[in-house]
N, C-alpha and C positions, 0 to 999 in steps of 0.2 A: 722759694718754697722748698720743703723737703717732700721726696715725691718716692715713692714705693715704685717700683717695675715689676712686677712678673711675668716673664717670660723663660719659657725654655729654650729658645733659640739661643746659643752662649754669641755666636757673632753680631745677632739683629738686637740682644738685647745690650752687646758693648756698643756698639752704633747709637742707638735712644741716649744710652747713659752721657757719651760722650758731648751729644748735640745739646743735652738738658743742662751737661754740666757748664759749657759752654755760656748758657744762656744764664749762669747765674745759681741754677739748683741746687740742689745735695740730694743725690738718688741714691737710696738701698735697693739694691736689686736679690731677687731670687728668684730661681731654676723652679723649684718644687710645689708645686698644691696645697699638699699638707705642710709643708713650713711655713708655708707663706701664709696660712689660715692662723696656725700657731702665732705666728710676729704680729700681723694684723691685731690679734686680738687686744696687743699691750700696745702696740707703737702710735705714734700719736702722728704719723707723716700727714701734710697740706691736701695730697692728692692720689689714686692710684690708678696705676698705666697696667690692666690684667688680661694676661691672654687667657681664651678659653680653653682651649685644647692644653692642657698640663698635665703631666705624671702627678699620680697622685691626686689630691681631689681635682674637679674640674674648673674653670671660672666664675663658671653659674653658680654654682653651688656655693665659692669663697665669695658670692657676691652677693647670694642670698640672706648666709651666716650674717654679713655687714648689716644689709638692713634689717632682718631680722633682731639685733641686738639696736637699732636704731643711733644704728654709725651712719653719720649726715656727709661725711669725706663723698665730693667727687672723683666718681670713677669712667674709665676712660677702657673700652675693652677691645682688645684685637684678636682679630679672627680673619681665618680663611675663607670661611662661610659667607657667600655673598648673597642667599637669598632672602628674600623681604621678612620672611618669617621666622629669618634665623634673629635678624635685626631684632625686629618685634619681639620675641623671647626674649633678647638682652636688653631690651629699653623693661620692657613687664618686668625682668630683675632686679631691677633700679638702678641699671647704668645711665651716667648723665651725659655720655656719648658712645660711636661706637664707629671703629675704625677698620677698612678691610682691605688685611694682605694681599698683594704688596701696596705701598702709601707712600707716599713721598713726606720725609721728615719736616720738610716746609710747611705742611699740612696737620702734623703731629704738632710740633711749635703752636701754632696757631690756633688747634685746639685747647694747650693746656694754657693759654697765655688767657683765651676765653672763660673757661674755667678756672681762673685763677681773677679774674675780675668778679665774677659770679660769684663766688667763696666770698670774696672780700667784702660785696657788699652784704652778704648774707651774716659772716663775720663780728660786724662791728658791733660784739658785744663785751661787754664786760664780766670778769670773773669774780667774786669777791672770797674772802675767809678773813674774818676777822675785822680789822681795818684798813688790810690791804685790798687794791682792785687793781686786777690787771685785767688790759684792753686784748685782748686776741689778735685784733687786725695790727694794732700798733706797735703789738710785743713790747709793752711798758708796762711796767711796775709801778703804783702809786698808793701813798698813806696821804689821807687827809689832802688829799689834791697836788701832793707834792710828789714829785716823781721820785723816784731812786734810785741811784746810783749803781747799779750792780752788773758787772762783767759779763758779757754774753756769755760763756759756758753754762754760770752760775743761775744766768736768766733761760737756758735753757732749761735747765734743770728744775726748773721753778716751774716752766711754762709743763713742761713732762706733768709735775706733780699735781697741777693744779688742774688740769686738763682731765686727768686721772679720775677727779669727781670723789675722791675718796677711797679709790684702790688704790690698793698696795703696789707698788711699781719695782720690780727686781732692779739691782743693780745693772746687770747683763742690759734689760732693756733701756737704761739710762743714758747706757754706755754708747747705744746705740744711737740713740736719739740727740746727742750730743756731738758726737765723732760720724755715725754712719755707718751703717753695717758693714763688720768686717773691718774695720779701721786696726791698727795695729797699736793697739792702744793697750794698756793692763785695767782691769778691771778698780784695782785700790786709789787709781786717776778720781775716780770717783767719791771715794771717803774723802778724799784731800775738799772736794769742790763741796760735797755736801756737809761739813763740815764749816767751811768758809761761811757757808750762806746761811744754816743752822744761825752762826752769829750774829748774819744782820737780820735776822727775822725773828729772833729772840726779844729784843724791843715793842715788838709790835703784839706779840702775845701768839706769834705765829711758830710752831714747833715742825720740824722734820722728826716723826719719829721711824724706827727704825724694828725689825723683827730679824733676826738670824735667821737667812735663810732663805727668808719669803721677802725682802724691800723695805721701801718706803714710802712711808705715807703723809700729807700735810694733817695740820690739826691747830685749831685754835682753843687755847688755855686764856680764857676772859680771868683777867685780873682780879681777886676776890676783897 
């Protein structure tokens, strides 16, 4: 899975990363409230690991903004707070766990492996545009039942846009969702792959268009 961290702890939250990456992951992590509300809003990650106490906005609050916008992503929240009612606030927030400093990583694992079962069968839907369908859970690409051939980057790319619902997706955020935040990557990686994929989605009446500036966005041109 790709999995968001926020935490401001820079040592406890290289620890999570490390353990998660270990087990398979791709973690973007960030420090800050308000960026991490900003990234959330485009990024398309599996699952999010959100401490409450953060510079900047608070957790509750980047957790309310989520359902409020009816972002269905489990969320996973750490705190120091161990009274029953601090719990209870953060479950009425619509965290779908909640974890309290200190934890044993063992513990951590185990919850998001849970949640990450939970997702999947929740998951197993399918996307369509056009004559394409892609399956969510299976991250596959298929026209007319026949699967397609396309390079992970390329299918990540795909899965970004299509996820998207029809907004516009910055490049920046692509960048991200393909590589992982903070990857040392140049942003024009990106025209090369969208580009690429542009080609094979051309057959299908399926368009990547593009705006200066603002991103891109999927679109279907039915054949006249």
């Amino acid at each position: 899975m790709r999995i968001t961290l926020v935490e401001d702890n820079i040592g406890l939250s290289k620890g999570i990363a490390y353990r998660l990456q270990d087990e398979g992951h791709a973690v973007d992590i960030l420090h800050n409230g308000t960026d991490a509300a900003e990234f959330l809003a485009t990024d398309t990650s599996d699952l999010i690991i959100l401490d409450i106490n953060l510079p900047g906005k608070d957790g509750l609050e980047i957790l309310r903004e989520l359902r409020a916008r009816d972002d269905p992503r489990p969320v996973v929240l750490l705190t120091a707070r161990a009274e029953i009612k601090d719990r209870v606030i953060g479950l009425d927030a619509g965290a779908d766990d909640y974890l309290i400093k200190p934890f044993e990583m063992d513990e951590l694992e185990a919850r998001v492996r849970a949640l990450s079962r939970r997702r999947a069968d929740k998951s197993r839907q399918v996307r369509n545009i056009g004559p394409l369908q892609f399956d969510v859970a299976a991250r596959q690409l298929t026209a007319e039942d026949t699967a397609l051939d396309i390079p992970r980057r390329e299918l990540s790319i795909f899965e970004c846009l299509i996820l998207a619902d029809g907004r516009r997706i910055t490049k920046s955020a692509l960048l991200d969702h393909v590589y992982g935040t903070g990857a040392d990557v140049e942003e024009r990686v990106i025209e090369v792959y969208v580009s690429r994929l542009r080609s094979r989605l051309k057959p299908h009446g399926v368009e990547i268009k593009s705006a200066r500036g603002l991103g891109y966005q999927l679109q279907h041109t039915p054949s006249r």
